[in-house]
DSSP file (Angstrom, degrees, kcal/mol; ACC not computed):
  #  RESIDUE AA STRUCTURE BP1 BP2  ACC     N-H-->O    O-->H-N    N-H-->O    O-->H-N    TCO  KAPPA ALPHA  PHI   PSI    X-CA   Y-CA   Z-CA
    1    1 A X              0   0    0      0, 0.0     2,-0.2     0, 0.0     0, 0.0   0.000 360.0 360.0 360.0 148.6    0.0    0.0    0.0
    2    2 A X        -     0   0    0      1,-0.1     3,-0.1     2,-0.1    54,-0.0  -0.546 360.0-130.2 -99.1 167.3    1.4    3.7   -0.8
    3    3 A X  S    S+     0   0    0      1,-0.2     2,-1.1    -2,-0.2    -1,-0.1   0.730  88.8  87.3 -74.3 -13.8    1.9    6.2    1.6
    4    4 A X  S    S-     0   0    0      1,-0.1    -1,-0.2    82,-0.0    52,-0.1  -0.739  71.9-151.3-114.5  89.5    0.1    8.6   -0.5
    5    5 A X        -     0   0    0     -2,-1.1     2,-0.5     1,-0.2    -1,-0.1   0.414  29.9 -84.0 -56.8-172.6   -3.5    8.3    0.2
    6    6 A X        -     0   0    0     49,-0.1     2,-0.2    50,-0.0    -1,-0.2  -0.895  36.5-133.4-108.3 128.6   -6.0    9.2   -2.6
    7    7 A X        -     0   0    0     -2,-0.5    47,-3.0    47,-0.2    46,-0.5  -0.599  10.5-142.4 -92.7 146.5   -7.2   12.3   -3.5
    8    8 A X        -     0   0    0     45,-0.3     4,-0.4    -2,-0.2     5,-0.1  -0.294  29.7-104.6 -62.9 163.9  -10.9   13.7   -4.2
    9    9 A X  S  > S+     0   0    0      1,-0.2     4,-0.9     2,-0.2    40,-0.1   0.512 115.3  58.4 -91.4  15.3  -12.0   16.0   -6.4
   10   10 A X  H  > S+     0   0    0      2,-0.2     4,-1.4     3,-0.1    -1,-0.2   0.715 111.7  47.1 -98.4 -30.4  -12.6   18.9   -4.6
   11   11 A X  H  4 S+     0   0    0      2,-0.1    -2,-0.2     3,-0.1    -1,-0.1   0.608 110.5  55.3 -97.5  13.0   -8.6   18.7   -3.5
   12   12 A X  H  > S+     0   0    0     -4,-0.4     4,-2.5     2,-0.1    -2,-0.2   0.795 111.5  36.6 -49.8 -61.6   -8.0   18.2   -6.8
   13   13 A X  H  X S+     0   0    0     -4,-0.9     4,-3.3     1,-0.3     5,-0.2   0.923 116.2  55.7 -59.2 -40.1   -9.8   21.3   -7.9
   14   14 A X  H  < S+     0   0    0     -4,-1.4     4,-0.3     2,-0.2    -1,-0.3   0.591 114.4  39.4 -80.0 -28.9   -8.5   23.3   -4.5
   15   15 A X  H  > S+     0   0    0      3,-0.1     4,-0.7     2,-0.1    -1,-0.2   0.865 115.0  54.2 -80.6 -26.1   -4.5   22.4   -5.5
   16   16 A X  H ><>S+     0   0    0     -4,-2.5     5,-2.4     2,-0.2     3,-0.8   0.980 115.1  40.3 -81.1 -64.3   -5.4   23.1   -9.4
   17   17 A X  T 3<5S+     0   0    0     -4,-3.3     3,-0.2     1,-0.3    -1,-0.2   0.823 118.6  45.1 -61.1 -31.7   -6.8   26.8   -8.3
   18   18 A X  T 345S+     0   0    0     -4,-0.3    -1,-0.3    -5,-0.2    -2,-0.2   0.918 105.5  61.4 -69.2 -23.4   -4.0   27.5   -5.7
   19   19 A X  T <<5S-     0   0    0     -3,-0.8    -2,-0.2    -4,-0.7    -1,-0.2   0.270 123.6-105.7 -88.9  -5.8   -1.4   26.3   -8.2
   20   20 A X  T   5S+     0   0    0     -4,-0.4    -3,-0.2    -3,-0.2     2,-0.2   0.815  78.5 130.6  85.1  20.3   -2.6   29.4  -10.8
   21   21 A X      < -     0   0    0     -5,-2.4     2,-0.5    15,-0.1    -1,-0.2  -0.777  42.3-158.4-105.8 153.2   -4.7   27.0  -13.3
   22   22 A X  E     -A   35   0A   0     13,-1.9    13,-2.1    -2,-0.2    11,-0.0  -0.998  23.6-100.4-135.9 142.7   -8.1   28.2  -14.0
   23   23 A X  E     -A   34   0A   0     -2,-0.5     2,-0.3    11,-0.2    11,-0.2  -0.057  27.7-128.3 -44.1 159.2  -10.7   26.1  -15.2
   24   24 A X        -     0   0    0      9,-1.4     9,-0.3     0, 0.0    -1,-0.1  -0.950  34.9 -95.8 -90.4 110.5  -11.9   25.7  -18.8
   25   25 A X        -     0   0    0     -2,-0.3     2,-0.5     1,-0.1     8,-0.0  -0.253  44.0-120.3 -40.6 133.2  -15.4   26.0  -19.8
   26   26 A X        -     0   0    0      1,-0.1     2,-0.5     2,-0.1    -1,-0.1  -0.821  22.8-161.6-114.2 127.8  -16.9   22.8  -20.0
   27   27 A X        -     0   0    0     -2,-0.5    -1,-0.1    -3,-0.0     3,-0.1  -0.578  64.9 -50.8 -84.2  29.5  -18.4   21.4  -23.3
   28   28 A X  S    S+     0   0    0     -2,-0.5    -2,-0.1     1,-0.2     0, 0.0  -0.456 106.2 112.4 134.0 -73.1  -20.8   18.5  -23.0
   29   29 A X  S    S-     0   0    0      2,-0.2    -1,-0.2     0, 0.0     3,-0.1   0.810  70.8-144.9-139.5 164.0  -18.5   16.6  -21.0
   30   30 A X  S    S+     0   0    0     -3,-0.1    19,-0.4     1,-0.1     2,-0.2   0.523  85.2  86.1-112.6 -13.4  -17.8   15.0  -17.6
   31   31 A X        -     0   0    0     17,-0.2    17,-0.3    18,-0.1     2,-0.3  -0.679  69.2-150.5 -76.6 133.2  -13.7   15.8  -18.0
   32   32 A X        -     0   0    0     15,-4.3     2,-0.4    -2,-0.2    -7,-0.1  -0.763   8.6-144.5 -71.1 136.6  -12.6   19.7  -16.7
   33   33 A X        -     0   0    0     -2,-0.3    -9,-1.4    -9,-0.3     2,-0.5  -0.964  12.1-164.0-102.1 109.0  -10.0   20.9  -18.3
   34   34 A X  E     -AB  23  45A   0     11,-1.6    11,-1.3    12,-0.5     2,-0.3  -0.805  10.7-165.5 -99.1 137.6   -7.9   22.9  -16.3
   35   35 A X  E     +AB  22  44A   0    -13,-2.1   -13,-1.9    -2,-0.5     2,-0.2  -0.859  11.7 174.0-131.0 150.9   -4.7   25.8  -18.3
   36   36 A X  E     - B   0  43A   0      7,-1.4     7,-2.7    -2,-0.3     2,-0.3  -0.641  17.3-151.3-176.6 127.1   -1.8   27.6  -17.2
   37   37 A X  E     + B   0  42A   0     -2,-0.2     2,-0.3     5,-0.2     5,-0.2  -0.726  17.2 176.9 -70.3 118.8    0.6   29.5  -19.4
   38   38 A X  E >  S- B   0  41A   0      3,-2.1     3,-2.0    -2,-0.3    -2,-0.1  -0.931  70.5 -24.9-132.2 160.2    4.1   29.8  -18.1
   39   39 A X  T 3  S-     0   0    0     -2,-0.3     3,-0.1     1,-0.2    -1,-0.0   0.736 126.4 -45.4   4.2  64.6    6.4   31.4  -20.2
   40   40 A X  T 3  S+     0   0    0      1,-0.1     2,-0.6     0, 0.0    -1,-0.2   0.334 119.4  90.2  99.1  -7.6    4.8   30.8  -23.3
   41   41 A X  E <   -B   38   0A   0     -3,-2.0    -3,-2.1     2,-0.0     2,-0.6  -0.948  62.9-143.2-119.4 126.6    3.8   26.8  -22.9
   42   42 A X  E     -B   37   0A   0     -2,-0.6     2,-0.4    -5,-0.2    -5,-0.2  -0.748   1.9-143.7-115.0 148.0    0.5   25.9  -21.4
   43   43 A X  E     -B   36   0A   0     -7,-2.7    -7,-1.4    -2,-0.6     2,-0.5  -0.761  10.7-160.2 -96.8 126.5   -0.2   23.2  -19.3
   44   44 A X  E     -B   35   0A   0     21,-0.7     2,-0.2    -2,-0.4    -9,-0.2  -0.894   6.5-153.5-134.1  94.9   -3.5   21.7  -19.9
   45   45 A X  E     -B   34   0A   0    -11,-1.3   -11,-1.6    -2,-0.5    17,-0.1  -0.546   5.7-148.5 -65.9 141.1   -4.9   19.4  -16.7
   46   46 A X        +     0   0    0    -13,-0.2   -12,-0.5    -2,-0.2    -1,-0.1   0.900  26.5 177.8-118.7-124.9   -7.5   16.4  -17.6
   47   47 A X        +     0   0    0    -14,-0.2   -15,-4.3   -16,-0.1     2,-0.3   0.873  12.1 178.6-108.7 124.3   -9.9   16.1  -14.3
   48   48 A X    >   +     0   0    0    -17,-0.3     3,-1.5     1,-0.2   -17,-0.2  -0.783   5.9 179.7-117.9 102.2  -12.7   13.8  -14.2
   49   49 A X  G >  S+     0   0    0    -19,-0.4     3,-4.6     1,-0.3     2,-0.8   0.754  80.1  71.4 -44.0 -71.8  -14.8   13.7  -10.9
   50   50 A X  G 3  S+     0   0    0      1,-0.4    -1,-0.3   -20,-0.1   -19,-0.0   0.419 104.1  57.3 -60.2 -16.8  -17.3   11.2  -11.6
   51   51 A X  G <  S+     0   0    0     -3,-1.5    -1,-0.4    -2,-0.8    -2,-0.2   0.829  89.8 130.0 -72.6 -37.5  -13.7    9.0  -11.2
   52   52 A X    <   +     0   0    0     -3,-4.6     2,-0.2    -4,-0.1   -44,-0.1   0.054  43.9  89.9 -59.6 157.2  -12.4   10.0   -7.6
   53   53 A X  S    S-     0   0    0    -46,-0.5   -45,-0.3     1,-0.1     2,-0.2   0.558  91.4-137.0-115.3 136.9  -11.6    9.1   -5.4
   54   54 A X        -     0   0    0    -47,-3.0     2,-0.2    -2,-0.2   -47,-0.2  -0.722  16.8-137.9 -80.4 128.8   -8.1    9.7   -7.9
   55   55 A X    >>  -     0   0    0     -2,-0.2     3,-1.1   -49,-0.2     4,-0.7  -0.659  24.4-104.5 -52.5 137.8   -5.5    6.8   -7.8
   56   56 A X  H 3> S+     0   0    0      2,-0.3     4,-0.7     1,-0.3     3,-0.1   0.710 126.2  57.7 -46.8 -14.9   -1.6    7.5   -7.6
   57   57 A X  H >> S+     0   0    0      1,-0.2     3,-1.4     2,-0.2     4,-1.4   0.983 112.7  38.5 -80.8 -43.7   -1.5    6.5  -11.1
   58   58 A X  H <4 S+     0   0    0     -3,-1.1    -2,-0.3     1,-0.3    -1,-0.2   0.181 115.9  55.1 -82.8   9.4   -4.0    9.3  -11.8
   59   59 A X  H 3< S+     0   0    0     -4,-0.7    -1,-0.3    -3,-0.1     4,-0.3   0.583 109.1  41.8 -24.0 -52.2   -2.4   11.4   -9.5
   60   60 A X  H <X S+     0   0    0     -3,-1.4     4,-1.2    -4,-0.7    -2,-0.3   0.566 112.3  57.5-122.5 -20.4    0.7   11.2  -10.9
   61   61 A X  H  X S+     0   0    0     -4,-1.4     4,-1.9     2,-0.2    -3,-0.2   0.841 113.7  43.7 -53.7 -41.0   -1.0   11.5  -14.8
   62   62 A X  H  > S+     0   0    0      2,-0.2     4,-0.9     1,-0.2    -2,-0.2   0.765 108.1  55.7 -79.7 -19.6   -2.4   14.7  -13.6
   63   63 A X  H  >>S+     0   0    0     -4,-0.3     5,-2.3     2,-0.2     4,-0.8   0.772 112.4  47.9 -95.4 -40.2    1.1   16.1  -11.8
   64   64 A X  H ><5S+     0   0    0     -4,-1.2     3,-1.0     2,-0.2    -2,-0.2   0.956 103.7  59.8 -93.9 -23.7    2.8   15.6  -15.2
   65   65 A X  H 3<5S+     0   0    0     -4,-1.9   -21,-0.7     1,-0.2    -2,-0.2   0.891 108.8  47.2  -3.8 -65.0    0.1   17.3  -16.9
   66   66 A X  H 3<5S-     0   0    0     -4,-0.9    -1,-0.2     2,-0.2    -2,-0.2   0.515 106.5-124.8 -78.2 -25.4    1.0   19.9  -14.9
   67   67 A X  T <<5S+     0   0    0     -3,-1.0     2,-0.2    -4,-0.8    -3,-0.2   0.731  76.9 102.4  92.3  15.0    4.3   20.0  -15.3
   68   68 A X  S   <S-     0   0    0     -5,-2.3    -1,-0.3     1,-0.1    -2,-0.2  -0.889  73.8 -81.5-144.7 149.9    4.8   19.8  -11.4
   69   69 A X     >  -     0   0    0     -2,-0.2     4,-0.8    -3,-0.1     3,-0.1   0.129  35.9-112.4 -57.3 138.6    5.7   17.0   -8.7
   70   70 A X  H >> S+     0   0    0      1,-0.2     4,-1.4     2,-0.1     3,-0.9   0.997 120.8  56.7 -45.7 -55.6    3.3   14.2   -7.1
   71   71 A X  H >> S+     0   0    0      1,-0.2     3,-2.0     2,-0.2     4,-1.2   0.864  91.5  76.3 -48.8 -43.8    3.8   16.1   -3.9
   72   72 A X  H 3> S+     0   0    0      1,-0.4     4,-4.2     2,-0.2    -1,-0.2   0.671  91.9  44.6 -20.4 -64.7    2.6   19.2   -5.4
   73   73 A X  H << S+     0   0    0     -3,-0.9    -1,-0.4    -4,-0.8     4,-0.2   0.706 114.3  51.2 -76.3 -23.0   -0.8   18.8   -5.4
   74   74 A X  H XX S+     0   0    0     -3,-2.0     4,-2.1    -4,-1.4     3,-0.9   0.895 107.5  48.5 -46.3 -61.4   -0.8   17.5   -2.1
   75   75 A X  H >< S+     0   0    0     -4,-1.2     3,-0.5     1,-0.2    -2,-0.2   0.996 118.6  44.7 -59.4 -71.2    1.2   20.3   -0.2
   76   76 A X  T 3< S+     0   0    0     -4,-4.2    -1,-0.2     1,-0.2    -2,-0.2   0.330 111.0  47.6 -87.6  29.4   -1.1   22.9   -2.1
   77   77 A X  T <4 S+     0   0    0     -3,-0.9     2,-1.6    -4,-0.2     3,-0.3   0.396  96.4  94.1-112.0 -27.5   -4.7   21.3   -1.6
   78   78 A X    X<  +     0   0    0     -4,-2.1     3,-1.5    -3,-0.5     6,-0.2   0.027  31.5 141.7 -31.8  17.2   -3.6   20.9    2.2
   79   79 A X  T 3   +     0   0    0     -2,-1.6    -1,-0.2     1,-0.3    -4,-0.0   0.678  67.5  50.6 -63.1 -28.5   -4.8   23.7    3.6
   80   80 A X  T 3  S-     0   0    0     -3,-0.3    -1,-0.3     0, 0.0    -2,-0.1   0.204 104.0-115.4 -82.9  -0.6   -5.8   21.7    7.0
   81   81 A X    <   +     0   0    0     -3,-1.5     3,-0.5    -6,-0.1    -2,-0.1   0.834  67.9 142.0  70.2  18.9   -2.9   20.2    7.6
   82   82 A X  S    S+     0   0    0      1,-0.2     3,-0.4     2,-0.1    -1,-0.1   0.858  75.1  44.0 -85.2 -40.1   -4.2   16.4    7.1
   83   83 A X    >   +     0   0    0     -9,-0.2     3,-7.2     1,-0.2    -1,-0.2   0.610  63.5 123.4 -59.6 -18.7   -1.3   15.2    5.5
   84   84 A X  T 3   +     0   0    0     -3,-0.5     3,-0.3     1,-0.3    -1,-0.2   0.574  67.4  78.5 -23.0 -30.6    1.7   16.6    7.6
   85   85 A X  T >  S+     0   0    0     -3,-0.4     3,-1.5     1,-0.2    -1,-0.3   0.975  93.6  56.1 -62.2 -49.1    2.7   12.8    8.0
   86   86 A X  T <  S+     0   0    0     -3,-7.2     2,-0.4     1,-0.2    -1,-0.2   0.905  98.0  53.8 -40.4 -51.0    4.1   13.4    4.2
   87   87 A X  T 3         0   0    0      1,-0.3    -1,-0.2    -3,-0.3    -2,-0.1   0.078 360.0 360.0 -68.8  12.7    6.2   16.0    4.7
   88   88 A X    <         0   0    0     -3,-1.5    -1,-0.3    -2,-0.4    -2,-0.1   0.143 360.0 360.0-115.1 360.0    8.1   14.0    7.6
């Protein structure tokens, strides 16, 4: 079993929005699309709720998406401190 419990989508959404991505209108669809430009390449995040609870594989699909670390999205959807055992 991994240390790195499984995330919902609402700390999905809550790392995506601290992280600078803003949602994408959505088109039909159950997937959000999430963007951020930096210097001049945008990063285009996948999320589909109706899947979470997210698995580390889809965790770690979404993290390179993003262009950013597994931890990432952990450390900035953390706002409660529930994880602190990671950071150890």
């Amino acid at each position: 079993m991994s240390r790195w419990p499984p995330l919902d989508c609402s700390d999905v959404k809550k790392a995506l929005k601290s992280l600078d991505f803003e949602p994408r209108p959505q088109k039909g669809t159950s997937h959000e699309q999430w963007v951020k430009r930096v210097d001049g390449k945008l990063y285009k995040v996948t999320v589909d709720c109706p899947k979470a609870p997210f698995s580390l594989t889809l965790v770690d699909s979404m993290a390179a998406q993003a262009g950013i670390s597994r931890r990432a999205p952990y450390q900035a959807a953390d706002k409660k401190k529930k994880w602190t055992w990671l950071w150890r």
